[in-house]
N, C-alpha and C positions, 0 to 999 in steps of 0.2 A: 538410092533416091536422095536426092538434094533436100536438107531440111527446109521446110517449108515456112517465116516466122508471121503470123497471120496482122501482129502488133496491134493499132487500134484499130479494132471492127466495126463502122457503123450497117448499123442495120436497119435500112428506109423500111416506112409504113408501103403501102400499097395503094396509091393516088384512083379515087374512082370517080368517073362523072356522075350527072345526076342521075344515071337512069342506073346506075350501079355495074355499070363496064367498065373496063382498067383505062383508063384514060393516061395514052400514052405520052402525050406533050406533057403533063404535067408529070409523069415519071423522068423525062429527061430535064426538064429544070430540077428535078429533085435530084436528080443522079449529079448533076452540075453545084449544087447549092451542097452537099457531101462531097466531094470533090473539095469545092471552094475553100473549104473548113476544115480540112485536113485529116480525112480519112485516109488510114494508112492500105483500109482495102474493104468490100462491103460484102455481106452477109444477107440472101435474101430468096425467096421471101420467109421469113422468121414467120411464131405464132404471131406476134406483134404486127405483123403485115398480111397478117390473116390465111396465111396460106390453105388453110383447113378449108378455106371459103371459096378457093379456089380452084378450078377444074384442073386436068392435067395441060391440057392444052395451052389454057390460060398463063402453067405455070412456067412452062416453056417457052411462050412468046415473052413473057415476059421479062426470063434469062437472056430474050435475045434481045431483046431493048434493050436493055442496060448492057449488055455485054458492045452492043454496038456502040454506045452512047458513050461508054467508059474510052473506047476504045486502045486498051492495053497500060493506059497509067495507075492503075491500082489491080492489083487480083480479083476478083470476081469468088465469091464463095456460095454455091449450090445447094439451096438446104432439098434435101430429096427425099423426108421420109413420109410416110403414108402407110395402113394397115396390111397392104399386103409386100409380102417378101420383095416378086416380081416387080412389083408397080415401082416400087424403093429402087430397084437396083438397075430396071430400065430408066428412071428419071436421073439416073449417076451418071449411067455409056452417055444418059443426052447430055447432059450438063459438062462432060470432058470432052464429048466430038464437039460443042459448041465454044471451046475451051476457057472453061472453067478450071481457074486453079485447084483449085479442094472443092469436096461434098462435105456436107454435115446432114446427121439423123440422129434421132431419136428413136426411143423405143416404137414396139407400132400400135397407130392408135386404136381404142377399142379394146381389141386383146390386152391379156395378160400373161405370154407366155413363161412356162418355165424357165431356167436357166439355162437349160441346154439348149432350147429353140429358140431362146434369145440370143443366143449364141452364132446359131446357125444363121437367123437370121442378119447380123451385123455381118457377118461373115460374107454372105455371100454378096452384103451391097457391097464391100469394100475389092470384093474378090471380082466387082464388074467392073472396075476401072483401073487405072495407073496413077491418076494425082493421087495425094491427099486423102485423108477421110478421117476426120473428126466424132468422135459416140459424145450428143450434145444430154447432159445428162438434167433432166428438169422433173423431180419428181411431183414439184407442188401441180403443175399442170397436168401430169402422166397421172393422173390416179394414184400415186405414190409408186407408182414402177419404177423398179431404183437398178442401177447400172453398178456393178459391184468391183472390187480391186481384183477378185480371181479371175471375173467377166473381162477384165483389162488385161489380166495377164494371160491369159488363154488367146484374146485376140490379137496383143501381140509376137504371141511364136507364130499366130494360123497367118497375120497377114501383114508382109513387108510396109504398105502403104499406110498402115495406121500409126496418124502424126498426133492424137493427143483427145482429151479430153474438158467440152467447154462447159463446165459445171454451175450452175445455177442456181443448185441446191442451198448455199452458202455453210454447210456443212464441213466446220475446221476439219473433224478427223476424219471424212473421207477426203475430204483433199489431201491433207497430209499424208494417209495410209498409200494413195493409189498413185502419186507422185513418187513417195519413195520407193515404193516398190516396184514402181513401170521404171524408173530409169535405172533401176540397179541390174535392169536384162533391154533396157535401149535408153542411153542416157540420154538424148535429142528427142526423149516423149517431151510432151508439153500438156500443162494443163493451162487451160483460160479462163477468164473469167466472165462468166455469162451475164451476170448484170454488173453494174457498177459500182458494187463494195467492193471498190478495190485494195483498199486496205488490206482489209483482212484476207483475201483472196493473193494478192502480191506477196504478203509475208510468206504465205503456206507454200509461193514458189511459180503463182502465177506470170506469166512472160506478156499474154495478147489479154483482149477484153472486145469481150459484144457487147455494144452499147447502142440501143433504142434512143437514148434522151439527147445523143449527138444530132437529134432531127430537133430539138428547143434549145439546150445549152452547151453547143459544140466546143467552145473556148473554154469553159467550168470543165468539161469534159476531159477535156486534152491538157489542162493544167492536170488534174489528179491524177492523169494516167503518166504521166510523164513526171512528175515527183515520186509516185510508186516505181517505176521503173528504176529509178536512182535510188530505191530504198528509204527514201528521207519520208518516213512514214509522222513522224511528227507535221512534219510542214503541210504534210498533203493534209492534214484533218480538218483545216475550214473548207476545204473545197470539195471532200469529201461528204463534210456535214450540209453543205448548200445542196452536192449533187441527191442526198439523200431527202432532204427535204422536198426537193420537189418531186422526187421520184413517189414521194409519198401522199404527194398534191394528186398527180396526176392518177396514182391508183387507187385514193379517194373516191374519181370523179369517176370509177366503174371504166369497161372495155371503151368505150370510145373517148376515154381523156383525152388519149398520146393525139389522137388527131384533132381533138379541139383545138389544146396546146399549140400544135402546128397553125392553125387557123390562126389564134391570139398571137401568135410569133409572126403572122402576114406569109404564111405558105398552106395556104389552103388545100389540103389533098385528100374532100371529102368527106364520108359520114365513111360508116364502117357498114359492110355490106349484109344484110337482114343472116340469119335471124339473129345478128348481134343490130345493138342499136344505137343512136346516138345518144351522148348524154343532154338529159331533161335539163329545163330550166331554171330548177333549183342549184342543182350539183354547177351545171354552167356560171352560175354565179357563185358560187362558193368559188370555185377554181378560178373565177375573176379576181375574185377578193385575195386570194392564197396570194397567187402570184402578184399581186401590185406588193404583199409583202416577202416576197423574193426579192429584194435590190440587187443582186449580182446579175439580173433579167437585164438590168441597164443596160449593163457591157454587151452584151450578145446581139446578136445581127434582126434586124426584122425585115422582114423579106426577102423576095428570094437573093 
């Protein structure tokens, strides 16, 4: 298998009209506005894009919007996990017959399985397709369900196709551990980095990055990922400390910031769909306030 290098990930929210349907026009100005701003390939739909809220069906048309929209200038990345085995590893065959570079999953929601059925269960989503497939590891969300280095090494003797681990966690010594020890039995593992510390994430060996905040501060974005790639981890730390800031603005302002944010940037792509909510009028004004003291905000694009 041809390594796979995923580089910078953005990962669009999930544009809804008012009645709360995925509203496709404004997914392909979104998929175009990521594009524009130099995603290296996109990732979707993430928790951030609500996928959980999302039906199967929905998540499938969805892949095929953008997959159509993209058409073939960046990889396309399938997140396909969901509580049951089955359902995970039919939504992978869809996501490669619709050709999708890579999948990415997560633990499954709900349950807590042991190690061994956590096992099986990565397994067999990896074991449904031929790209790619990424174990996206996020325990703050998962209930603290944690993805381990022997979990890692067990699934890559069981399956050729497993290209790497995009960790979330921000945890140095399982990055460290599950890195050195996955490439000393497949040197082309990769770990990513799931949010935007990429600092510390790059040192410990990170190569790509998912990044949610490429939909507010695409250029802040792509400056840190691109000085961490060159190691010049000094340099990167104003643009680090900015991308953190706001990252911390916007988790302030509860689940529905990241699409305020969007809205305040002039890319409107709705409320978040019940029973998450938007954010109240208080928070909305603090996150007015935040951001007018962001000044790196200047440089970055508004609208679409």
């Amino acid at each position: 298998m041809t390594p796979f290098q995923p580089g910078l990930v953005h990962t669009p929210v999930t544009p809804f009209d008012g009645r709360h349907a995925v509203d496709g026009s404004t997914c392909a100005k979104l998929v175009e506005f990521h594009l524009a701003q130099g995603a290296d390939a996109l990732a979707l739909p993430m928790h951030a894009g609500e996928s959980v809220s999302l039906t199967d069906e929905e998540q499938r048309e969805l892949l095929a919007t953008v997959l159509k929209q993209v058409r073939g200038r960046v990889p396309v990345i399938a997140h396909v996990s969901d509580s049951g085995t089955g359902i995970s590893a039919a939504r992978a065959r869809h996501a490669e017959d619709a050709r999708a570079a890579a999948i990415v999953v997560t633990t499954p929601y709900y349950w807590t399985p042991p190690p061994a059925m956590l096992f099986q269960h990565f397994s067999a989503v990896g074991a449904a397709v031929r790209i790619p497939f990424y174990l996206w590891h996020t325990p703050e969300e998962m209930g603290s369900s944690r993805i381990t280095t022997e979990l890692v090494l067990k699934l890559i003797d069981a399956r050729p196709n497993f290209a790497g681990v995009v960790d979330s966690s921000m945890d140095w010594q399982f990055q460290i551990n599950v890195l050195s020890n996955a490439q000393r039995v497949r040197p082309d593992f990769q770990l990513v980095a799931g949010n935007e510390y990429m600092i510390s994430a790059g040192a410990n060996g990170a190569t790509s990055l998912f990044t949610g905040l490429a939909g507010i501060a695409p250029q802040r974005v792509r400056r840190l990922y691109d000085v961490c790639r060159t190691e010049r981890y000094r340099d990167a730390r104003p643009s680090q400390e900015d991308v953190a800031a706001l990252r911390q603005a916007i988790k302030r302002a509860g689940f529905g910031g990241l699409k305020l944010a969007m809205q305040l940037r002039g890319r409107d792509c709705g409320v978040p769909r019940p029973p998450m909510q938007a954010v109240d009028s208080a928070a909305a004004e603090r996150l007015i306030e935040e951001f007018a003291q962001l000044r790196f905000l200047d440089d970055e694009k508004l609208g679409w």
